[in-house]
C-alpha positions as CSV (number, residue, x, y, z in Angstrom):
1,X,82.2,62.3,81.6
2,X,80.9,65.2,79.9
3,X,77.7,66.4,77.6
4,X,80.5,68.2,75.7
5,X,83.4,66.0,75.3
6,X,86.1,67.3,77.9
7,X,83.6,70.3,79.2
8,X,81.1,68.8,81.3
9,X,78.7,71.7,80.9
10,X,75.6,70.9,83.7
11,X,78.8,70.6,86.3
12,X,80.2,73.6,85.1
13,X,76.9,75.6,85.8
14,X,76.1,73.6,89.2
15,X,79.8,75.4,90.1
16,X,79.7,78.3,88.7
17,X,77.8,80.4,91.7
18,X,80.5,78.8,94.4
19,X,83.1,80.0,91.6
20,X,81.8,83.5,90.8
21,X,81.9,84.0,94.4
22,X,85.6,84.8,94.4
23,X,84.8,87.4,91.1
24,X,84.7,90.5,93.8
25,X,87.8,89.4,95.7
26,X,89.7,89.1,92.1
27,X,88.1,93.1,91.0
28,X,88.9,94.5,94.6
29,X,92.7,93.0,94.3
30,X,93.4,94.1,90.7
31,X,91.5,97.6,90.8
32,X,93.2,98.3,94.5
33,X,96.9,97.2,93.3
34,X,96.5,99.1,90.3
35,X,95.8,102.2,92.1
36,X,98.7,101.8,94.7
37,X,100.8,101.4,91.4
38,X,99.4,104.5,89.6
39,X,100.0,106.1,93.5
40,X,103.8,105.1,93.4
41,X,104.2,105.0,89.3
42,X,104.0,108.8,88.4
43,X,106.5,109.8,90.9
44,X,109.1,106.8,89.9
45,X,108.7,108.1,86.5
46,X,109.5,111.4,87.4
47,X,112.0,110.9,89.6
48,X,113.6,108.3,86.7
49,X,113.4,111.3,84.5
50,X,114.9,113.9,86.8
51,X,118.4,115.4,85.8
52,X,119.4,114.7,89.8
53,X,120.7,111.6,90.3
54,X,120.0,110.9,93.9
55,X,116.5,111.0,92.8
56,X,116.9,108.9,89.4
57,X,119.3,106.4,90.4
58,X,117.3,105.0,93.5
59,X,114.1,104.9,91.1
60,X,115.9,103.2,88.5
61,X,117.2,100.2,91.2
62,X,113.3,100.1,92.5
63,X,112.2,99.5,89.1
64,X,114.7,97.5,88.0
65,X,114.4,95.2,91.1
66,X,110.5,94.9,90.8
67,X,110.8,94.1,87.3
68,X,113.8,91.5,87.8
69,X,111.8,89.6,90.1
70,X,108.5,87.0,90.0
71,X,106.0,88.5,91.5
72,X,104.9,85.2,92.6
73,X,108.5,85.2,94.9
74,X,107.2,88.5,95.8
75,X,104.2,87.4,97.0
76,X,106.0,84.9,99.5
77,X,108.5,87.4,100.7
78,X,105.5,89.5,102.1
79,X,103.0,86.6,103.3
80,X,105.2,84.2,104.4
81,X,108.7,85.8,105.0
82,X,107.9,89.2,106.6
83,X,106.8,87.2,110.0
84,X,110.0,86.4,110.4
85,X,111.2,89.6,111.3
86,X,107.3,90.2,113.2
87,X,105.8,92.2,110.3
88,X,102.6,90.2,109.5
89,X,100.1,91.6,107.0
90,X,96.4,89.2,106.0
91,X,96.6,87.4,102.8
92,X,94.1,90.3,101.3
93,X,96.0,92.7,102.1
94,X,99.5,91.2,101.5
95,X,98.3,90.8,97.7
96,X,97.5,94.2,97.1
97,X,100.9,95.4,98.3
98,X,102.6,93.0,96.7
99,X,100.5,93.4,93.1
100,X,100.5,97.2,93.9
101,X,104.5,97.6,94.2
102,X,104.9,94.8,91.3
103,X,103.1,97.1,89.0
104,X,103.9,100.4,90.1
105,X,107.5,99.6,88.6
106,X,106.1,98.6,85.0
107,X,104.0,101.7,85.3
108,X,106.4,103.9,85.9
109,X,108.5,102.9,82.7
110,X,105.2,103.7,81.0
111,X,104.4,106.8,82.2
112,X,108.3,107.9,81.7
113,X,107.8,106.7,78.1
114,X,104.8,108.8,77.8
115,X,106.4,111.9,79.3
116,X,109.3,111.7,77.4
117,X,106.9,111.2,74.0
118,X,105.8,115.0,75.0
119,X,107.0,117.7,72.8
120,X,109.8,119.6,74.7
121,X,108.0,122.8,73.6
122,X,105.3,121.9,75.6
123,X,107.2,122.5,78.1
124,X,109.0,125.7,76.9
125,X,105.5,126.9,75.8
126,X,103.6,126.3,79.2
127,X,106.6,128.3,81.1
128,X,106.6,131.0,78.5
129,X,103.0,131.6,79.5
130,X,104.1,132.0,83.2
131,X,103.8,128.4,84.5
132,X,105.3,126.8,87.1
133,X,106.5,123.7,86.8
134,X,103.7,121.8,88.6
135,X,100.8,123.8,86.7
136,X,102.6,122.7,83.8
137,X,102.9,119.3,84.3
138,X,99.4,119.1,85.8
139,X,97.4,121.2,82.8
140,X,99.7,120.6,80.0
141,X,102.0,117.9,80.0
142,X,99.9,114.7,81.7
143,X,97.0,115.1,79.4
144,X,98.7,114.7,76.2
145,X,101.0,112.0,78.0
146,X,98.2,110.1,79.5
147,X,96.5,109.5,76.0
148,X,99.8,107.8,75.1
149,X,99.8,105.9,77.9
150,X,96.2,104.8,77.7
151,X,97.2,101.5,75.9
152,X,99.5,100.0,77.6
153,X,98.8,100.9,80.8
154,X,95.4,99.2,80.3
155,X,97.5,95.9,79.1
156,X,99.2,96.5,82.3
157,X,95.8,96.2,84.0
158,X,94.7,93.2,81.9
159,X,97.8,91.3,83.1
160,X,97.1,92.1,86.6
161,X,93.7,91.1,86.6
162,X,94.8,87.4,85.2
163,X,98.5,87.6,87.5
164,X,95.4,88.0,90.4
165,X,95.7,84.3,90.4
166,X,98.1,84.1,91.8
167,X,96.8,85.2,94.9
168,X,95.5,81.8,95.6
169,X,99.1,80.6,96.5
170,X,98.7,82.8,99.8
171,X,94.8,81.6,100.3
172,X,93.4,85.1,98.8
173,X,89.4,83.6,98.0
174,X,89.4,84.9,94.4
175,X,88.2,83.5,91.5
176,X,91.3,81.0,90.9
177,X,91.2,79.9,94.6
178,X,87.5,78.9,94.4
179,X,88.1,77.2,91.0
180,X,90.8,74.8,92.9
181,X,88.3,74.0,95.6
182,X,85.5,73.3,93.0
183,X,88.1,71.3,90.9
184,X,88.9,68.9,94.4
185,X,85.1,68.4,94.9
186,X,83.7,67.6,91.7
187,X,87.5,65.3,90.5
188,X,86.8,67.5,87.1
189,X,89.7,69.8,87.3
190,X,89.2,70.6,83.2
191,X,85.9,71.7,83.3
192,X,86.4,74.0,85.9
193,X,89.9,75.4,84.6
194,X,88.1,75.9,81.1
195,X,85.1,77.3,83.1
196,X,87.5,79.9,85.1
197,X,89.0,80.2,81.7
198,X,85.4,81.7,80.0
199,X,84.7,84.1,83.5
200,X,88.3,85.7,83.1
201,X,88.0,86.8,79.3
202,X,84.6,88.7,79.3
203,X,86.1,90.4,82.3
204,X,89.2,91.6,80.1
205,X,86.9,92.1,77.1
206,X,85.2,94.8,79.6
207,X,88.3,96.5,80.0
208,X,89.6,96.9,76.9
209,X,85.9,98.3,75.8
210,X,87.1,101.1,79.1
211,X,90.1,101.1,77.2
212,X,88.9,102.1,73.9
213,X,85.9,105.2,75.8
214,X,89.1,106.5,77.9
215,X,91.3,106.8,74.7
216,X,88.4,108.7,72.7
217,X,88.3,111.0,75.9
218,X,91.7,112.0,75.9
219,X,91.8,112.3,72.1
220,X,90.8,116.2,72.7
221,X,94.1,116.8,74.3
222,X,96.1,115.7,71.4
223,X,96.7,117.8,68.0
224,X,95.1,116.3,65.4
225,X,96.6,116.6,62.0
């Protein structure tokens, strides 16, 4: 079968340019959805931490409905059951939005956490001094919550760059995708799942190194004792 047991490593490199070929469709999915759910995650987070409840309540049913639900049903809703009702959107374009309002929900909670971890007399402090409330939340307030927030949104990030897979289901030609069609033409479905396997965790590995410089950045902004 194989030179290395189950891995059959000169089919794995005769496949692996027709398999990197879907590596900028998975990047331009997971970098795109995460910014539509940074886009729509600091305002739920605000909104869920408002004292007015028309505001909070309606954030708090988004995000518990986004985070109550597979994203992979999610996916099917948009692609395949918006038609139905004559709102069509490509499969590109359908996994973004789908991916992007998935997130945004999970990011929100973050970013609320984050806030919430922010001395109140930051707050008191930055109005003292004349402040408004958006100069304060904008020079005061999101730089010593985004260091907080660093972490797990960039686990966030990591699980949406592997949850990009599923964007095969609606014929997205990402890395996964091009991994099932090199799977049906060589019959070694293994090798090229372990293959996918080995492409998907230096790209992580990458990120958490962006991880690590972007929490070093933002360690100016918080007190150090």
């Amino acid at each position: 079968m194989g030179l290395v047991g189950f891995f059959d490593v000169r089919l794995a490199i005769e496949n692996l340019p027709l398999i990197l070929e879907g590596l900028p469709m998975t990047i331009y999915v997971s970098f795109i959805s995460m910014a539509i759910g940074m886009v729509i995650g600091l305002p739920l987070a605000l909104a869920r931490h408002h004292q007015n409840r028309w505001l909070r309540w309606p954030a708090r049913l988004y995000i518990s409905f986004m985070r109550g639900t597979p994203i992979l049903v999610f996916l099917f809703i948009i692609y395949f059951g918006l038609p139905a009702v004559r709102i069509e959107f490509t499969a590109f374009q359908a996994a973004i939005l789908g991916f992007g309002l998935n997130s945004a929900a999970y990011i929100a909670e973050v970013n609320r956490s984050a806030l919430s971890s922010v001395d109140d007399g930051q707050w008191e402090a930055a109005f003292t001094l004349g402040l408004n409330y958006r100069k304060a939340l904008v020079g005061i307030i999101l730089p010593q919550a985004a260091r907080i927030a660093i972490p797990p949104l960039t686990n966030i990030f990591l699980d949406l760059v592997k949850a990009s897979s599923l964007a095969a289901v609606i014929t997205v030609p990402e890395l996964f995708q091009k991994t099932q069609i090199a799977g049906g033409r060589t019959f070694d479905t293994l090798t090229m799942y372990i293959l996918v396997a080995l492409i998907y965790w230096p790209l992580c590995i990458c990120i958490a190194f962006v991880q690590e410089q972007l929490e070093q950045y933002f360690n100016r902004f918080v007190n150090q004792k």
